[in-house]
N, C-alpha and C positions, 0 to 999 in steps of 0.2 A: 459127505459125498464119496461114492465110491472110485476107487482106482481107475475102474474104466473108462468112468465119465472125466477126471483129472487128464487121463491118458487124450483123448479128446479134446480137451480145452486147451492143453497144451500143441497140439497141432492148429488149431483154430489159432492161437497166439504167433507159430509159425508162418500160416497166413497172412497174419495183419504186421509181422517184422516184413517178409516176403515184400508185400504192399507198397509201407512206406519210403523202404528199398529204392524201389522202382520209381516210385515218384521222386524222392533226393534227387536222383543221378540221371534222372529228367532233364534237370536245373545243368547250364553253362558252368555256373560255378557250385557243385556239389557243397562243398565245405560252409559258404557264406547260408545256403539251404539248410545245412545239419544247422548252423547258429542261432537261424531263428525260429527252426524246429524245438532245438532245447528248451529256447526262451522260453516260447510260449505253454510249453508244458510246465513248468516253473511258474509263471503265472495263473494258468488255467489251475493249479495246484493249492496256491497260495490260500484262498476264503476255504478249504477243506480243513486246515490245520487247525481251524479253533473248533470241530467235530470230533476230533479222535485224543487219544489221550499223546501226552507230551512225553517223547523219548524220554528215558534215562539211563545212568549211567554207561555198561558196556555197549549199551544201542547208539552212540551216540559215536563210538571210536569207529563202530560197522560204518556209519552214515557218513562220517566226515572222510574216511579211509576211500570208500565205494565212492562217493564223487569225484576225488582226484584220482581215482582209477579209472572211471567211466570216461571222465574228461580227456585225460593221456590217451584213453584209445580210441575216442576221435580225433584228436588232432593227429595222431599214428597213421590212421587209417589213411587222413586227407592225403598226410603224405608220402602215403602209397600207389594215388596216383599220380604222381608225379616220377619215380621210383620205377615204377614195374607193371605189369599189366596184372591190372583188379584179380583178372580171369583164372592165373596163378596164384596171387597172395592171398584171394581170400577165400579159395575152397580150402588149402593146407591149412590156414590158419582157422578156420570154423572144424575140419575135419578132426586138425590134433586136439583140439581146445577141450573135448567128453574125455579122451585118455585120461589127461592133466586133471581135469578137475575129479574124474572119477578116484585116482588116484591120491591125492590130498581128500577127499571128501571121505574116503575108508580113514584115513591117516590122523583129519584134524577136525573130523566132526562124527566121526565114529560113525558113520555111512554102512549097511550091509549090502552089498550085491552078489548075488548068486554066479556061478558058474553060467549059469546060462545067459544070464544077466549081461557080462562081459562078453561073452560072445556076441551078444545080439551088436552091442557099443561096439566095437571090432569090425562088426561087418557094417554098421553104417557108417564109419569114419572112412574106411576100404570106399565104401562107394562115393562119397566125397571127395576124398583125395582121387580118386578115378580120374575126377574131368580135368586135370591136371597132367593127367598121362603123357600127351602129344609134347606139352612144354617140358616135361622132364628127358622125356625122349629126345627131342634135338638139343636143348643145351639146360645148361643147371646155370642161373646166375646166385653167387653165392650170397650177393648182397642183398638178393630178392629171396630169396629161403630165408636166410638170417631177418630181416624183416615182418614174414608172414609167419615165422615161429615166435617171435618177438611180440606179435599181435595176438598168437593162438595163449603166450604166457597168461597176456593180459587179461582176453576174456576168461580164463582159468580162475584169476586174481580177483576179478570184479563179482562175480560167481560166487567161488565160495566166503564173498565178503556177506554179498546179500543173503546169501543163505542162512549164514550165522545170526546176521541182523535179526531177519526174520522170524528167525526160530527165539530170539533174544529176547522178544514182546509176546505178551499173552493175547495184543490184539493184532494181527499183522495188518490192518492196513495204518495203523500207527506208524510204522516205516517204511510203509509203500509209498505214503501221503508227503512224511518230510521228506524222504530223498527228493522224490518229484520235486517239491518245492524248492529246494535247496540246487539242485544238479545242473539247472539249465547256464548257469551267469558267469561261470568261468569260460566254456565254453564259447558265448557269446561275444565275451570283452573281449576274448583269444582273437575269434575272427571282424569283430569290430574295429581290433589293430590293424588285424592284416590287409582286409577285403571290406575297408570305409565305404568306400563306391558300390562295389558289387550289393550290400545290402542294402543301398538306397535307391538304387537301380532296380529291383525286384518289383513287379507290376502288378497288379488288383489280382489278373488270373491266378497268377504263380501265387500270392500272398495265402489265394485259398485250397489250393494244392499242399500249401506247407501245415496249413491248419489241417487239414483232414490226416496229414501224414503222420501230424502231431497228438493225433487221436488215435491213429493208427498204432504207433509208436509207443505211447505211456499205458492203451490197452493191454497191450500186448505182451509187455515186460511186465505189467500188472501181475497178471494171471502166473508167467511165470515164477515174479517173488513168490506170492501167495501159495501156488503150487511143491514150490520148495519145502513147504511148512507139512508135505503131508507126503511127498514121495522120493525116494533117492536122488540126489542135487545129480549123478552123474547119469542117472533115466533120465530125467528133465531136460540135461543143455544134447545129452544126444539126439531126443525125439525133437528137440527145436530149432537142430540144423535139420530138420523139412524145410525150414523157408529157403534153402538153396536151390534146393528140388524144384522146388516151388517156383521162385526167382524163373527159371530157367524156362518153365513151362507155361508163366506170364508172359516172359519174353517171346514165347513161342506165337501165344495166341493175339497179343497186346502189340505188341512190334515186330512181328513178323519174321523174327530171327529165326532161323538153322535149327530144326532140331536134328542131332548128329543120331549115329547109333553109340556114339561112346555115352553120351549124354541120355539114352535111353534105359543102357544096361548100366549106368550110374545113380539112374534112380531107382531100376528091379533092386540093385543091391543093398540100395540104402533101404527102402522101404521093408524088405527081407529082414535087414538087421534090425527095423523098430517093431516090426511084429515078433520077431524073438525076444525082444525088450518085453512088449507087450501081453505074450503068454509067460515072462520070466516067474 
């Protein structure tokens, strides 16, 4: 497949992260949503494993490592709204996260990016961190920085685990297939301690909002592991902060939300910097 079309698929996975986004944070209680979001991707995973070949060895330190990563940065995330406002923590933390990983991915996976390459990365992280502007302008709480870099660490970490993974098997959906399987049940038991009620209080509607999110969701990540296997891991997590863009212009059309002019020239900017990606 070539570049262009990857370049593509990769925004289309943007979309379907975008998507289930929006439906989670639908839900009263987001977090008891993301648990049985996981589950069931976990399950829906599970009858695939005896089709594809069985990890081994360094594949398996990637798989087991990328779970209690993944896992840490939902539970992170939940409780960031509690913390600070979403609207802060997670464009800094989605905007730094291409830096980081681009940065380790030249370092620990021998990554090449061009001059132009980085520039493009640069200006779309610039226009991410953008819709941020107004909260950094009246106050900086440091707890809620410290936080939303703390998240941006993560997705950095989770990243170039999978990437590694990835690149570690000759067949990749051989590691696309067990993480699936494996990722969903930490996550779950986490918020089955917490939020008993919340999850058995969930109703038919909602139950089929969380499946479609859940398809939404393990798509979507799909394409990006797979993706990793064929183009620059720090191209990839930049062109797939679109789904904030994105997010933003669901909210527009979907709920009826504000769209600002910051929020406007936040997208000209971003999408600027993945078309310089795009001809890098």
């Amino acid at each position: 497949m070539s570049e262009s079309n990857i370049f593509f698929l990769i925004l289309f996975a943007a979309i379907l992260h975008a998507g289930w986004n929006l439906i989670i944070k639908s839900f009263t209680n987001s977090l008891s949503a993301m648990g049985i979001k996981t589950l069931l991707q976990s399950i829906i995973f599970i009858p695939f494993v005896f089709f594809v070949p069985l990890p081994t060895g360094i594949t398996w330190f990637f798989i087991i490592v990328s779970i209690v990563i993944h896992n840490y940065y939902f539970i992170t995330l939940g409780i960031s709204y509690n913390k600070g406002d979403l609207s802060y923590v997670y464009p800094i933390s989605r905007g730094c996260s291409p830096i980081f990983i681009t940065i380790f991915s030249l370092l620990l996976l021998q990554d090449k990016v061009s001059l132009a390459g980085w520039i493009g990365i640069l200006i779309a992280c610039f226009g991410l961190i953008l819709l941020t502007f107004n909260d950094i302008k009246n106050k900086i709480n440091l707890d809620v920085l410290k936080l939303a870099l703390i998240i941006s660490f993560t997705i950095c970490l989770y990243t170039l685990c999978d990437a590694a993974g990835v690149r570690s098997v000759n067949n990749s959906f051989s590691y696309i297939v067990w993480l699936f399987a494996l990722d969903g049940w930490l996550i779950f038991f986490y918020v089955y301690y917490k939020n008993k009620n919340d999850l058995l209080n969930i109703h038919l509607k909602g139950f089929g909002l969380i499946i479609l999110a859940s398809i939404m969701s393990f798509s979507g990540y799909s394409i990006i592991i797979w993706s990793m296997n064929y183009v620059e891991v720090g191209y990839v997590s930049s062109i797939r902060e679109a789904s904030i863009i994105i997010a933003t212009l669901f909210g527009f059309v979907f709920l009826k939300e504000r769209f600002s002019l910051k929020r406007a020239v936040s997208a000209v900017i971003f999408f600027l910097g993945i078309s310089v990606i795009y001809l890098a």
